[in-house]
N, CA, C and O atoms as a Maestro MAE file, in Angstrom:
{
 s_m_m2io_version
 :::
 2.0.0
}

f_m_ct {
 s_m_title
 :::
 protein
 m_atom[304] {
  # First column is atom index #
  i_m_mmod_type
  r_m_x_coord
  r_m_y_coord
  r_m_z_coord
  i_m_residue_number
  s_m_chain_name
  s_m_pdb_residue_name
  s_m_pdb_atom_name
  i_m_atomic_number
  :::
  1 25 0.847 -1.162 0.000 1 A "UNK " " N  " 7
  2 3 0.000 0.000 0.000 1 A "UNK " " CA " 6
  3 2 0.901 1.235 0.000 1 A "UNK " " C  " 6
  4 15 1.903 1.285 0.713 1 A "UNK " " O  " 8
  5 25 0.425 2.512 -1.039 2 A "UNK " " N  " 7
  6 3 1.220 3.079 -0.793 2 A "UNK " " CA " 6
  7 2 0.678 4.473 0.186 2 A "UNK " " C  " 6
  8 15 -0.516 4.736 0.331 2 A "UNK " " O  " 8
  9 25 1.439 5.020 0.605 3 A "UNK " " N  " 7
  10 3 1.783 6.162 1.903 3 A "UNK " " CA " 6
  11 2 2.313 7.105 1.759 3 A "UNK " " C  " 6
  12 15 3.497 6.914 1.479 3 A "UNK " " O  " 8
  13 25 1.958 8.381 1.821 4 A "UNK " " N  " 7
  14 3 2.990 9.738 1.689 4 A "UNK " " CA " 6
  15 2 2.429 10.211 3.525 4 A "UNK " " C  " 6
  16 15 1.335 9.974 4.038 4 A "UNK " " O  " 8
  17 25 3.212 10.673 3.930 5 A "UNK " " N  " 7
  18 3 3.299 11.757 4.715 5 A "UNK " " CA " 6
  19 2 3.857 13.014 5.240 5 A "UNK " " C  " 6
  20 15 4.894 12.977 5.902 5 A "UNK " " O  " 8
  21 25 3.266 14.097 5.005 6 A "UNK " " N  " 7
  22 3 3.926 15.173 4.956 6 A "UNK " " CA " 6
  23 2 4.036 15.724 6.664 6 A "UNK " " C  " 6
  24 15 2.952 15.756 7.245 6 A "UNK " " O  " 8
  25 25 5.135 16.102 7.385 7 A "UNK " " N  " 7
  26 3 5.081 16.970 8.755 7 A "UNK " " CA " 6
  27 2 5.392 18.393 8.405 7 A "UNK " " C  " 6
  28 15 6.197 18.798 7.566 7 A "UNK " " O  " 8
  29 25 4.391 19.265 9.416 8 A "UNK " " N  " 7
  30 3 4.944 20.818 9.280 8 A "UNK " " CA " 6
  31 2 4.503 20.877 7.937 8 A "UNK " " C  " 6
  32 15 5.487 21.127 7.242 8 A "UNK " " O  " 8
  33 25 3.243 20.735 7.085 9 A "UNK " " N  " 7
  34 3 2.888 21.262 5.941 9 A "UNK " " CA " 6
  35 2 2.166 22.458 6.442 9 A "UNK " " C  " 6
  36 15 2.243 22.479 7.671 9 A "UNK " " O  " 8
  37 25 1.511 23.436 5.981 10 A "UNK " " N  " 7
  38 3 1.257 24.840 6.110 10 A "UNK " " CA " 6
  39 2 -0.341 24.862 5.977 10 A "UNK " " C  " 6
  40 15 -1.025 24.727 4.962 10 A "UNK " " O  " 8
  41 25 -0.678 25.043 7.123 11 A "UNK " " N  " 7
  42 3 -2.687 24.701 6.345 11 A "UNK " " CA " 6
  43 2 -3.250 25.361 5.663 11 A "UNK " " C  " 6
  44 15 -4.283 25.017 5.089 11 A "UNK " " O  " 8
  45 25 -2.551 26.791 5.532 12 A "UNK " " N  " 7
  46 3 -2.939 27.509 4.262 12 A "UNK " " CA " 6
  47 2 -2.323 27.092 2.833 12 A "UNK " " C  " 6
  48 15 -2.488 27.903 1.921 12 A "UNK " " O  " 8
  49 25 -1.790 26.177 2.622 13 A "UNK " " N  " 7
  50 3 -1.564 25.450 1.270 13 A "UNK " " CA " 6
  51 2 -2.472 24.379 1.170 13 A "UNK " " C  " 6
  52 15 -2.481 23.789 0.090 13 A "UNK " " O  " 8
  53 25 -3.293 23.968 2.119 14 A "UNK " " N  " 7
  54 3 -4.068 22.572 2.035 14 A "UNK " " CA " 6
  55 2 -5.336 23.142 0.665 14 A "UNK " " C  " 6
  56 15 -5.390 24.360 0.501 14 A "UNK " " O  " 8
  57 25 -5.886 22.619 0.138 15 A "UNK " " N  " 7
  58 3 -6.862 22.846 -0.476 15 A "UNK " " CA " 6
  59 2 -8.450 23.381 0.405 15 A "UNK " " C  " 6
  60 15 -8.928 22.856 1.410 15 A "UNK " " O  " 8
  61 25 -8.870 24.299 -0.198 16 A "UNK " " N  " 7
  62 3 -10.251 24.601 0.293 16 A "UNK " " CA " 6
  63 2 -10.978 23.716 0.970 16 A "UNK " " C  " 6
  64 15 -11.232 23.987 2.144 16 A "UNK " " O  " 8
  65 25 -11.257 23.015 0.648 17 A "UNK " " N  " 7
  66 3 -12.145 21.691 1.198 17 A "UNK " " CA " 6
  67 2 -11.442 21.369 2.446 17 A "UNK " " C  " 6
  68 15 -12.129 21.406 3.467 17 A "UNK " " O  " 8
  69 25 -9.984 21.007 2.577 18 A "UNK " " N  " 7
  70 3 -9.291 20.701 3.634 18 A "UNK " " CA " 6
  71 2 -9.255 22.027 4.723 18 A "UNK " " C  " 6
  72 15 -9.283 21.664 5.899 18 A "UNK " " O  " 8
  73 25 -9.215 23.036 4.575 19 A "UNK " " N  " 7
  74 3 -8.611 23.890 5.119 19 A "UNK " " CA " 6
  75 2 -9.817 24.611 6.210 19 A "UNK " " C  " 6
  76 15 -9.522 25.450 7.061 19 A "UNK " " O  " 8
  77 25 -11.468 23.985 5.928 20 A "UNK " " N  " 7
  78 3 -12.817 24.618 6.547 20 A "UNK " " CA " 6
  79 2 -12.406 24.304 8.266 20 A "UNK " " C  " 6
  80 15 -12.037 23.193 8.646 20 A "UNK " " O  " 8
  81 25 -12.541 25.426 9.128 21 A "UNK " " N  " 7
  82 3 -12.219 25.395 10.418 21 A "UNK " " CA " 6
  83 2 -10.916 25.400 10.944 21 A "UNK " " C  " 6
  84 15 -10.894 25.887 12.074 21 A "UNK " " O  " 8
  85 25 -9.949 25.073 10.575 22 A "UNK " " N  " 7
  86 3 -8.248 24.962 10.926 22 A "UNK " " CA " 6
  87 2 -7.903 26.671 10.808 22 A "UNK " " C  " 6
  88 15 -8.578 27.459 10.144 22 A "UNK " " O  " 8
  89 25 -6.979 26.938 11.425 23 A "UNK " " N  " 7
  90 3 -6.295 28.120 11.634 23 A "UNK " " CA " 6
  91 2 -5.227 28.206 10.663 23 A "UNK " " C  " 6
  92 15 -4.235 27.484 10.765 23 A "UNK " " O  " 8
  93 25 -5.348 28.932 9.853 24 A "UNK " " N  " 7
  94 3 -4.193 28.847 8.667 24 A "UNK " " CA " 6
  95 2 -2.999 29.421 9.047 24 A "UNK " " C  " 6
  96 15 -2.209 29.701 8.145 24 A "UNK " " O  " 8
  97 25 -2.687 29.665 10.236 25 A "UNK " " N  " 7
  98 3 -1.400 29.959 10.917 25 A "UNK " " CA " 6
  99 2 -0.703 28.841 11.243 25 A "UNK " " C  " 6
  100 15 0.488 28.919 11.547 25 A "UNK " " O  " 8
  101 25 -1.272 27.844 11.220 26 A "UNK " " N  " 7
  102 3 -0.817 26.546 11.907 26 A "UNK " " CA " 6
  103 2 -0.034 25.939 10.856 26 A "UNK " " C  " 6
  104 15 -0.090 26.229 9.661 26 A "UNK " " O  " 8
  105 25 0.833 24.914 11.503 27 A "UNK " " N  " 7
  106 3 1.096 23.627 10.400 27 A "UNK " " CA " 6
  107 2 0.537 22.398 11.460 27 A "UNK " " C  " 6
  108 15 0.420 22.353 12.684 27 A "UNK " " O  " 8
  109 25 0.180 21.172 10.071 28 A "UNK " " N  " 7
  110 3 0.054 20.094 10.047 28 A "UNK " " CA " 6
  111 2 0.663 19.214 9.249 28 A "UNK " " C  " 6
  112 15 1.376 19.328 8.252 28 A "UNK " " O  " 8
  113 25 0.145 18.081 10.031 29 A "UNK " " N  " 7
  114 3 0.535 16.431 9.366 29 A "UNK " " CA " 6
  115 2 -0.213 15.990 8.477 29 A "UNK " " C  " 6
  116 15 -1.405 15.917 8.775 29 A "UNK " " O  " 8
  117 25 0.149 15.610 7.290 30 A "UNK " " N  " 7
  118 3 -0.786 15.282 6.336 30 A "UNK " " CA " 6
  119 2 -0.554 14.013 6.033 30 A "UNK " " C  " 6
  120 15 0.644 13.747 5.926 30 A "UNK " " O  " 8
  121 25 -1.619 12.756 5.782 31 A "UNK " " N  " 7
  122 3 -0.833 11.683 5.425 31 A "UNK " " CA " 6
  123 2 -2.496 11.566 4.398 31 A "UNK " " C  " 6
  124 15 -3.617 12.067 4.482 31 A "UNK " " O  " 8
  125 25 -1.795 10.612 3.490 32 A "UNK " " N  " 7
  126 3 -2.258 10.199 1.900 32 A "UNK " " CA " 6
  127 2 -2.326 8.714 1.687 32 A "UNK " " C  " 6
  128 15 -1.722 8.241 0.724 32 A "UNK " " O  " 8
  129 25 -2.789 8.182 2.237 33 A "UNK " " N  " 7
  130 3 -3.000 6.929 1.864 33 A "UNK " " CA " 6
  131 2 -4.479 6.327 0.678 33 A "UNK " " C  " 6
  132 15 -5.676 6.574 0.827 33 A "UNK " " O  " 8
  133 25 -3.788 5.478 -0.476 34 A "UNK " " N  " 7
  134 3 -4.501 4.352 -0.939 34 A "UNK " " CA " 6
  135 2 -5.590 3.777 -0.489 34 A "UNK " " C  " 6
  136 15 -5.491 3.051 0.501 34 A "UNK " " O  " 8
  137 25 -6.995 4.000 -1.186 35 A "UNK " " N  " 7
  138 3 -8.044 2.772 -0.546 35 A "UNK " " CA " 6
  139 2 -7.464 1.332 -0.833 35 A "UNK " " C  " 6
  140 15 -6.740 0.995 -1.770 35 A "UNK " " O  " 8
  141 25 -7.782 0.838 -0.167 36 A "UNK " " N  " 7
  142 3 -7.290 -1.056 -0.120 36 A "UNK " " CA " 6
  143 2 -7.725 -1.748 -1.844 36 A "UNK " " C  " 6
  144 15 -6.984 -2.426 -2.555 36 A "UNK " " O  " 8
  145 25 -9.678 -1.126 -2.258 37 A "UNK " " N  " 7
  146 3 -9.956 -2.025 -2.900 37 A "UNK " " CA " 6
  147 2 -10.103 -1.084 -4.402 37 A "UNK " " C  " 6
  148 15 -10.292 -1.727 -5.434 37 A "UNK " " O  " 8
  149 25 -10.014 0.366 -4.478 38 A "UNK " " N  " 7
  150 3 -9.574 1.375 -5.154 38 A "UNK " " CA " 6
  151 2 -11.354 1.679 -5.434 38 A "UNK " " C  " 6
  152 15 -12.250 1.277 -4.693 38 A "UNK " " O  " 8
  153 25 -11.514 2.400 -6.561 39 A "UNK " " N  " 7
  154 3 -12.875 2.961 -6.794 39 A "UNK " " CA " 6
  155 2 -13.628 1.814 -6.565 39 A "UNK " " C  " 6
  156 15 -13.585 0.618 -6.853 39 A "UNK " " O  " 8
  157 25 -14.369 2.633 -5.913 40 A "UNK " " N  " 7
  158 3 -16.039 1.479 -5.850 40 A "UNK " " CA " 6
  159 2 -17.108 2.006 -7.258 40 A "UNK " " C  " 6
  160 15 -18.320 1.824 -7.376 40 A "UNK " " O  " 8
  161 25 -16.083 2.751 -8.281 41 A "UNK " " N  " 7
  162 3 -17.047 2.547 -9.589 41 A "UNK " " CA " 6
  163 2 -16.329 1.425 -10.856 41 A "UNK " " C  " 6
  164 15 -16.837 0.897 -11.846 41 A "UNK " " O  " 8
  165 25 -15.040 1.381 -10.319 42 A "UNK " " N  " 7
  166 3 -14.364 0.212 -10.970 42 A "UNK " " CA " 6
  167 2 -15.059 -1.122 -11.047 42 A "UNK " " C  " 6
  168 15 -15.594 -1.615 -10.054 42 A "UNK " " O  " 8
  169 25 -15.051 -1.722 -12.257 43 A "UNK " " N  " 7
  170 3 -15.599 -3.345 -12.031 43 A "UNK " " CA " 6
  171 2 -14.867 -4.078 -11.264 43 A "UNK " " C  " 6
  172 15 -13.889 -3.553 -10.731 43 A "UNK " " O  " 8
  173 25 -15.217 -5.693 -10.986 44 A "UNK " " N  " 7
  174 3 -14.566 -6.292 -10.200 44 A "UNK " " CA " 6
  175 2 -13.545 -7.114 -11.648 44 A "UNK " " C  " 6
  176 15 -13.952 -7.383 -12.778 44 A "UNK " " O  " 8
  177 25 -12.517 -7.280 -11.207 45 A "UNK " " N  " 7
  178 3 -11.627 -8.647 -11.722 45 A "UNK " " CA " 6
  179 2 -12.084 -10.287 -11.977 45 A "UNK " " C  " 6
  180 15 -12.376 -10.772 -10.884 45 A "UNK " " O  " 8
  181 25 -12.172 -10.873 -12.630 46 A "UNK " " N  " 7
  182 3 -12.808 -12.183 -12.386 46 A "UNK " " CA " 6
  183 2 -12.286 -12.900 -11.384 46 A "UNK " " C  " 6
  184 15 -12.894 -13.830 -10.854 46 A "UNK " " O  " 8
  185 25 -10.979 -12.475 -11.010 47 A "UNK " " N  " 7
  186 3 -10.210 -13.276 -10.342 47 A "UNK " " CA " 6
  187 2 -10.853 -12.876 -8.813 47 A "UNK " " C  " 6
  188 15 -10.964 -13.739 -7.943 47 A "UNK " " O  " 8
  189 25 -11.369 -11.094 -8.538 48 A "UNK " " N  " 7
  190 3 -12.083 -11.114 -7.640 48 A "UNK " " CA " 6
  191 2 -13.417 -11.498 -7.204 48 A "UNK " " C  " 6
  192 15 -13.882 -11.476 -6.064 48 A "UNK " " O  " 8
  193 25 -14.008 -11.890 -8.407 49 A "UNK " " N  " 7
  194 3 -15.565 -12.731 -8.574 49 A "UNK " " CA " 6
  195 2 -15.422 -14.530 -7.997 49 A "UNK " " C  " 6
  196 15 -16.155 -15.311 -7.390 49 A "UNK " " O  " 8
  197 25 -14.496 -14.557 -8.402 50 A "UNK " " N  " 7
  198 3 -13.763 -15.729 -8.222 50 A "UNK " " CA " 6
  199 2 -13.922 -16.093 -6.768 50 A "UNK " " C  " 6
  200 15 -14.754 -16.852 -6.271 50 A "UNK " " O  " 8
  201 25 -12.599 -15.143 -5.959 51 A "UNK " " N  " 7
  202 3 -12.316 -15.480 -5.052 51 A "UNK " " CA " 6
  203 2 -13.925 -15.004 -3.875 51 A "UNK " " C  " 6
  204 15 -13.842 -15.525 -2.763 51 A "UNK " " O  " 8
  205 25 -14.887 -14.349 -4.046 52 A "UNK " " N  " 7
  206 3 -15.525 -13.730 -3.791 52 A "UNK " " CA " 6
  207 2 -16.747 -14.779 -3.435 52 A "UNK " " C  " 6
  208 15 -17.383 -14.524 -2.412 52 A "UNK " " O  " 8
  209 25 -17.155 -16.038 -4.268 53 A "UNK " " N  " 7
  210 3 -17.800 -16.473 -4.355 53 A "UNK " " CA " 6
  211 2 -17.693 -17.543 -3.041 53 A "UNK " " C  " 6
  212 15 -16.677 -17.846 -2.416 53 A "UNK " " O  " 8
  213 25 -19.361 -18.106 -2.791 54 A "UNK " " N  " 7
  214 3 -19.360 -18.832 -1.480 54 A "UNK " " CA " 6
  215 2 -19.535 -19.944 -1.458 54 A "UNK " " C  " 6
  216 15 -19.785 -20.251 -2.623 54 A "UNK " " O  " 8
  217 25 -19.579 -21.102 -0.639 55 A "UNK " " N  " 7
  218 3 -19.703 -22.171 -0.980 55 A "UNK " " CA " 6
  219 2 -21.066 -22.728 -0.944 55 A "UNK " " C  " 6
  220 15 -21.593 -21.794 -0.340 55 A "UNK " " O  " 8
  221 25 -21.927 -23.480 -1.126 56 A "UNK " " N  " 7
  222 3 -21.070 -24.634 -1.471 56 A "UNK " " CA " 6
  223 2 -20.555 -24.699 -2.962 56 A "UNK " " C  " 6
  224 15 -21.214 -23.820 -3.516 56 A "UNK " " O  " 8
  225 25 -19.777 -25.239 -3.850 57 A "UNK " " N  " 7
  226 3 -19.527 -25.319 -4.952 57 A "UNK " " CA " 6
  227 2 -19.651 -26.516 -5.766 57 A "UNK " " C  " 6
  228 15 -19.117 -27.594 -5.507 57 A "UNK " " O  " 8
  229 25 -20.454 -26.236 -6.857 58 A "UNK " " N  " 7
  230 3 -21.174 -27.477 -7.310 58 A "UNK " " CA " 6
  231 2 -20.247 -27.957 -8.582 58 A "UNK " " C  " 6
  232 15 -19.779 -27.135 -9.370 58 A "UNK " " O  " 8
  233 25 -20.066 -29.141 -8.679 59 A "UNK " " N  " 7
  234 3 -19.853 -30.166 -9.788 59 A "UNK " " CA " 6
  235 2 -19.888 -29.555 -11.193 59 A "UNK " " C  " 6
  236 15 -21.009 -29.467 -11.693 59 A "UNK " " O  " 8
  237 25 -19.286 -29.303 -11.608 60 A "UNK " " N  " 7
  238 3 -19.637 -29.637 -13.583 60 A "UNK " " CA " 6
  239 2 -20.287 -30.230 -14.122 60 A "UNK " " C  " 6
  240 15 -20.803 -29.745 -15.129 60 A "UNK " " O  " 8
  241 25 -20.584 -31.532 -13.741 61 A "UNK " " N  " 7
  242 3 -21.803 -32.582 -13.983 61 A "UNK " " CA " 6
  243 2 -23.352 -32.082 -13.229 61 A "UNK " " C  " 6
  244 15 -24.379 -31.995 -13.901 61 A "UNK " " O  " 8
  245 25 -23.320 -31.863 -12.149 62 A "UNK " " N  " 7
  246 3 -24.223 -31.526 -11.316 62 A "UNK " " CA " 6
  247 2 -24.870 -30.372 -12.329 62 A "UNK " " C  " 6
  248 15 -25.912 -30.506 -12.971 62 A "UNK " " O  " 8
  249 25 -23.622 -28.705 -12.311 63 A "UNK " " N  " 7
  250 3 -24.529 -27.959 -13.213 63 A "UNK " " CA " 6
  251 2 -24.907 -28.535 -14.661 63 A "UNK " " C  " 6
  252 15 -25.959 -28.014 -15.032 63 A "UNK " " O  " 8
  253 25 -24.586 -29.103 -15.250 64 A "UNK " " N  " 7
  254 3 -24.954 -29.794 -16.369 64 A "UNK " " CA " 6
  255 2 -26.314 -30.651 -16.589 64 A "UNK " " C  " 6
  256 15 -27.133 -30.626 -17.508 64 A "UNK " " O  " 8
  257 25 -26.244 -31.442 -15.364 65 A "UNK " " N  " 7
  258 3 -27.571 -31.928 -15.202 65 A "UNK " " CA " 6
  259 2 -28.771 -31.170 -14.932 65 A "UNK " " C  " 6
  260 15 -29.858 -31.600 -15.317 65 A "UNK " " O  " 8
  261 25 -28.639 -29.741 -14.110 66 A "UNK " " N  " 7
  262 3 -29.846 -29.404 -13.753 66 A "UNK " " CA " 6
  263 2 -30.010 -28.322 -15.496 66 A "UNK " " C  " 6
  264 15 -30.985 -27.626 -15.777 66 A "UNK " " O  " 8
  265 25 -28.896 -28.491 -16.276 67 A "UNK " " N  " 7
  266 3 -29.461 -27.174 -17.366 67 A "UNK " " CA " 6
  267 2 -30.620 -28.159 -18.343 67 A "UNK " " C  " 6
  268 15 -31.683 -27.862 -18.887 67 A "UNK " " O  " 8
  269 25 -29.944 -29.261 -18.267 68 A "UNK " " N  " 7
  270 3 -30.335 -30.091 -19.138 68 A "UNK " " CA " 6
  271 2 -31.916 -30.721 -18.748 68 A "UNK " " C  " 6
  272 15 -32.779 -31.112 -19.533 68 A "UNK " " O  " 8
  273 25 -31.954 -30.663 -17.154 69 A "UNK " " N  " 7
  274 3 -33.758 -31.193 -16.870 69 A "UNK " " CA " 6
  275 2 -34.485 -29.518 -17.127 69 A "UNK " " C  " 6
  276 15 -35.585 -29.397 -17.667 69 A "UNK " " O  " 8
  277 25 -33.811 -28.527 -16.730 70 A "UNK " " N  " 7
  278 3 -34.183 -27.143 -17.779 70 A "UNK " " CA " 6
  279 2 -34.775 -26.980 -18.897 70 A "UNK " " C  " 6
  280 15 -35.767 -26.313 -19.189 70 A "UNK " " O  " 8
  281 25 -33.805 -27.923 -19.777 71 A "UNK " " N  " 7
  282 3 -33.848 -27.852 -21.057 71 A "UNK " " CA " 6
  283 2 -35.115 -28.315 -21.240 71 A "UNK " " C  " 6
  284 15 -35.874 -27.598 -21.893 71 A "UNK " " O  " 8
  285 25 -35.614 -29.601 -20.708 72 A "UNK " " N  " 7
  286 3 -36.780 -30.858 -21.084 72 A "UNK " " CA " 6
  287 2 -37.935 -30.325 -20.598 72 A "UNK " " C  " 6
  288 15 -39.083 -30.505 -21.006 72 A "UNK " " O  " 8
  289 25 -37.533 -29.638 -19.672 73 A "UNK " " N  " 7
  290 3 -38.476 -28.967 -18.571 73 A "UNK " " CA " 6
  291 2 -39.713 -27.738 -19.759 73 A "UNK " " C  " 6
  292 15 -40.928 -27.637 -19.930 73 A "UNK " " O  " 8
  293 25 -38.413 -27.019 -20.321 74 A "UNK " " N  " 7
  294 3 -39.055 -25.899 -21.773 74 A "UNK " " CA " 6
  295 2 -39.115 -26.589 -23.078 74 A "UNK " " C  " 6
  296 15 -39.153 -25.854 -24.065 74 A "UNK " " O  " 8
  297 25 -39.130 -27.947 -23.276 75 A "UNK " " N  " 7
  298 3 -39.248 -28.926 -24.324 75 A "UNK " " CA " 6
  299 2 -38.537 -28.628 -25.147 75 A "UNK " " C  " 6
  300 15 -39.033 -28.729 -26.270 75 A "UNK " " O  " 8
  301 25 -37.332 -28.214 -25.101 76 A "UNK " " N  " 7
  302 3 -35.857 -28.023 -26.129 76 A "UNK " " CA " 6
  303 2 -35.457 -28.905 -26.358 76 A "UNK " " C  " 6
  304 15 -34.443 -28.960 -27.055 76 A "UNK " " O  " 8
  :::
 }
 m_bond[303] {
  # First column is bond index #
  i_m_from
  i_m_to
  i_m_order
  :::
  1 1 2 1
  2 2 3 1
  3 3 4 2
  4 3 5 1
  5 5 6 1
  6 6 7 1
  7 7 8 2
  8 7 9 1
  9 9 10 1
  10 10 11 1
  11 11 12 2
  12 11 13 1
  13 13 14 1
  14 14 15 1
  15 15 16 2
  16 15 17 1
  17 17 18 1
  18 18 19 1
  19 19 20 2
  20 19 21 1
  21 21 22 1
  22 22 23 1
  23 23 24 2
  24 23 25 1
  25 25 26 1
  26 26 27 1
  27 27 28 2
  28 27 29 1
  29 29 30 1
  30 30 31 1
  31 31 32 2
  32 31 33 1
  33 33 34 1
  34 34 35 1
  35 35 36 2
  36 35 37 1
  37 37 38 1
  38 38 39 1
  39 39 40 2
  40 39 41 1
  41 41 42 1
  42 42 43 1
  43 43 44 2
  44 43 45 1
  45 45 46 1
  46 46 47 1
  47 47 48 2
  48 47 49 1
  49 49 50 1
  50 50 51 1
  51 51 52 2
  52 51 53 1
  53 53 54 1
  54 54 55 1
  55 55 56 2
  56 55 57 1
  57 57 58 1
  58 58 59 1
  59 59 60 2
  60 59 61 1
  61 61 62 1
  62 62 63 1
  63 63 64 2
  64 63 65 1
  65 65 66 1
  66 66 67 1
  67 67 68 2
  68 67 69 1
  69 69 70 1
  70 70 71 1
  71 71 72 2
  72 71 73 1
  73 73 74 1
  74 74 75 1
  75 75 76 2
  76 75 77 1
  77 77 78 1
  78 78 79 1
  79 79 80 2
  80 79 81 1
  81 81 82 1
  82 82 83 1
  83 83 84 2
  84 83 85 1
  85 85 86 1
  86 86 87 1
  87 87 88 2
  88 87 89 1
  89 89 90 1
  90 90 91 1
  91 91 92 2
  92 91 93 1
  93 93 94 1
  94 94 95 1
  95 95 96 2
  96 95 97 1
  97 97 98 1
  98 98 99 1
  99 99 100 2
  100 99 101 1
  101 101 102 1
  102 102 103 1
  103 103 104 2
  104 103 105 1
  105 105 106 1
  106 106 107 1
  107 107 108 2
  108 107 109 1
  109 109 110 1
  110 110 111 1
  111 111 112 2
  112 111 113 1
  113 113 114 1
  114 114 115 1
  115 115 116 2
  116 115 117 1
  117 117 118 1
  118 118 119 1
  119 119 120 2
  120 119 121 1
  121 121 122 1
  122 122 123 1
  123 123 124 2
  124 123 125 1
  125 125 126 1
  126 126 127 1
  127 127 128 2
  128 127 129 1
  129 129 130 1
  130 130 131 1
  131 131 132 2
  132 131 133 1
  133 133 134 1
  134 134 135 1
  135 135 136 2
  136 135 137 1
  137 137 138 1
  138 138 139 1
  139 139 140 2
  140 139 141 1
  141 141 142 1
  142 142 143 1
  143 143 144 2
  144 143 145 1
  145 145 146 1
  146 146 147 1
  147 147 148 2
  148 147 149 1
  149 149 150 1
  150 150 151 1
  151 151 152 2
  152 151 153 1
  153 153 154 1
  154 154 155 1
  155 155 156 2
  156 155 157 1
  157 157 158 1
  158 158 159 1
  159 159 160 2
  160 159 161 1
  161 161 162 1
  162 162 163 1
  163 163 164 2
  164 163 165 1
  165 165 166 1
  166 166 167 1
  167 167 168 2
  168 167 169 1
  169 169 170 1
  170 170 171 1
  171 171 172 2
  172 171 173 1
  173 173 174 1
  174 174 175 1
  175 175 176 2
  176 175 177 1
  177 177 178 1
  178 178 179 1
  179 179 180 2
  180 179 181 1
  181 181 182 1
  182 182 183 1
  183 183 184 2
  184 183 185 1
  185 185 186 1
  186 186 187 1
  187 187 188 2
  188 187 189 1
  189 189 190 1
  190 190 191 1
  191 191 192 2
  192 191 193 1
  193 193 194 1
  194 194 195 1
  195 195 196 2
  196 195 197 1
  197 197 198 1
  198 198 199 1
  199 199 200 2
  200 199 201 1
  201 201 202 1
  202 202 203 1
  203 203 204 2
  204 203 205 1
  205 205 206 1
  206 206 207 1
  207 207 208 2
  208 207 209 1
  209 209 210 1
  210 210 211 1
  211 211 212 2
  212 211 213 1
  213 213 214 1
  214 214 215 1
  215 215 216 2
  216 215 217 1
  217 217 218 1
  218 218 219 1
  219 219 220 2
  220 219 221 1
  221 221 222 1
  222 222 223 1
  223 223 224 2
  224 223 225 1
  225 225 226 1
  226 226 227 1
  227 227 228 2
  228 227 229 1
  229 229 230 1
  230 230 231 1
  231 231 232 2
  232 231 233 1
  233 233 234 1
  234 234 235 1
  235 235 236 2
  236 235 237 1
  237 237 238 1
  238 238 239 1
  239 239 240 2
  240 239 241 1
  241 241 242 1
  242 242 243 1
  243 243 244 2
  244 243 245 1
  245 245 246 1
  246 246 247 1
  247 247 248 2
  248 247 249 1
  249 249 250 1
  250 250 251 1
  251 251 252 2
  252 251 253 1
  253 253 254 1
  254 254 255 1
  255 255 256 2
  256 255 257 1
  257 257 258 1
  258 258 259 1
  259 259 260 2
  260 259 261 1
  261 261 262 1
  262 262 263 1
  263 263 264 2
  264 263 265 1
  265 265 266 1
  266 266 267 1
  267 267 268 2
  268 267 269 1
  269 269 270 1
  270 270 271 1
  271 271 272 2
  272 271 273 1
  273 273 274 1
  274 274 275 1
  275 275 276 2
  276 275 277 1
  277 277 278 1
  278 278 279 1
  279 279 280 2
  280 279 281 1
  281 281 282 1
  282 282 283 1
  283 283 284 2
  284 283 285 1
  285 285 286 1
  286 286 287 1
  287 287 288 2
  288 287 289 1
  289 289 290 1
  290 290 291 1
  291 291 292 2
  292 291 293 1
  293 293 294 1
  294 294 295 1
  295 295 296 2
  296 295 297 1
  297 297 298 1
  298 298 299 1
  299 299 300 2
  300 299 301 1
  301 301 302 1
  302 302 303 1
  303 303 304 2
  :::
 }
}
């Protein structure tokens, strides 16, 4: 994960948004860290669909069989 941290940055350089209520005479500590799983508008990875999924985990045959009484089921 990555990490910046700044000491003694100047709170009147922080951006607007940052700076509502703080005394711009002051300095602070600023630290910048990475979300863990990054945008929550990003798709997932298959590999995270993957790992994501719960058990129990069924057979190849098993899903095969139920597509197929499916199938007979809609007279295909």
């Amino acid at each position: 994960m990555n990490k910046i941290v700044r000491a003694h940055f100047p709170v009147e350089k922080l951006p607007q948004e940052l700076r509502v209520g703080l005394d711009l005479t002051r300095k602070a500590t600023i630290t910048v860290e990475l979300e863990e799983n990054g945008s929550s508008d990003s798709p997932m990875s298959f590999l995270d669909i993957f790992a994501a999924r719960e058990p129990p985990f069924r057979k190849k045959e098993e899903i095969d069989d139920d597509l197929r009484a499916d199938r007979e089921e809609w007279g295909r």
